[in-house]
N, C-alpha and C positions, 0 to 999 in steps of 0.2 A: 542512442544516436538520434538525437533529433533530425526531422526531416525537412533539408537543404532551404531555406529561404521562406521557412514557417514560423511564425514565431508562438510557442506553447500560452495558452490560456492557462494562468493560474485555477482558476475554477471552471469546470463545464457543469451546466447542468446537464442530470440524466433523468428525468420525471419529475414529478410532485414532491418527492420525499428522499430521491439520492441525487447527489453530484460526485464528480471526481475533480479532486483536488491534486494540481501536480507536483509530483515529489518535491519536498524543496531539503533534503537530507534527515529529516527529524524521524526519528519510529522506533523514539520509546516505550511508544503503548506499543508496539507490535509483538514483543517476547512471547508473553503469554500465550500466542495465536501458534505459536512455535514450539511451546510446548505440550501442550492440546495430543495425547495420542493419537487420537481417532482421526484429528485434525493431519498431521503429519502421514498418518497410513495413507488417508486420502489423497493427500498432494504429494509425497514422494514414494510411496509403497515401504515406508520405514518409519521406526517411532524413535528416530536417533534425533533429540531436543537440540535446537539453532541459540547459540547464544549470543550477544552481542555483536561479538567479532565476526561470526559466520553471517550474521542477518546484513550488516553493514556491506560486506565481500558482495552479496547478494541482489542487496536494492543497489549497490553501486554498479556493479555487473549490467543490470535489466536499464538502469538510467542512463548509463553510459550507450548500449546496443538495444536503443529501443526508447519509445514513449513511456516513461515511469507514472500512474496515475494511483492515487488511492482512492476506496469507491468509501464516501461520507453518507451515513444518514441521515436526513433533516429532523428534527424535533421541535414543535414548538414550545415555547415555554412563559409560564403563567407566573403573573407575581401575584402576589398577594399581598 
């Protein structure tokens, strides 16, 4: 739930090398991070894998009741 008469910045910077970017429903790359054991014990105390449907339930839940932001790392990059 956004907060009353704010309007959310697409991108924040957060230092040199991260920003958060806010949700705009996409997190296909996200599965993987859901299926991660170790990743899973640490964030739910369970290694029960999130799939699609569960992740979507999820991020729509936290963006709905709450500021949704995902944390980006900067990279630069070189042509050659």
């Amino acid at each position: 739930m956004p907060i009353s008469n704010i309007v959310r910045p697409e991108i924040l910077p957060a230092g040199s090398s991260l920003r958060l970017r806010k949700y705009d429903c996409r997190f296909a790359f996200a599965p993987h991070w859901y299926r991660d054991v170790e990743t899973l014990l640490l964030v739910n105390g369970k290694a029960d894998p999130y799939d699609l449907s569960r992740l979507e339930r999820m991020y729509s839940y936290w963006d709905e009741h709450g500021e949704l932001f995902f944390i980006e790392a900067l990279q630069e990059c070189s042509f050659a």
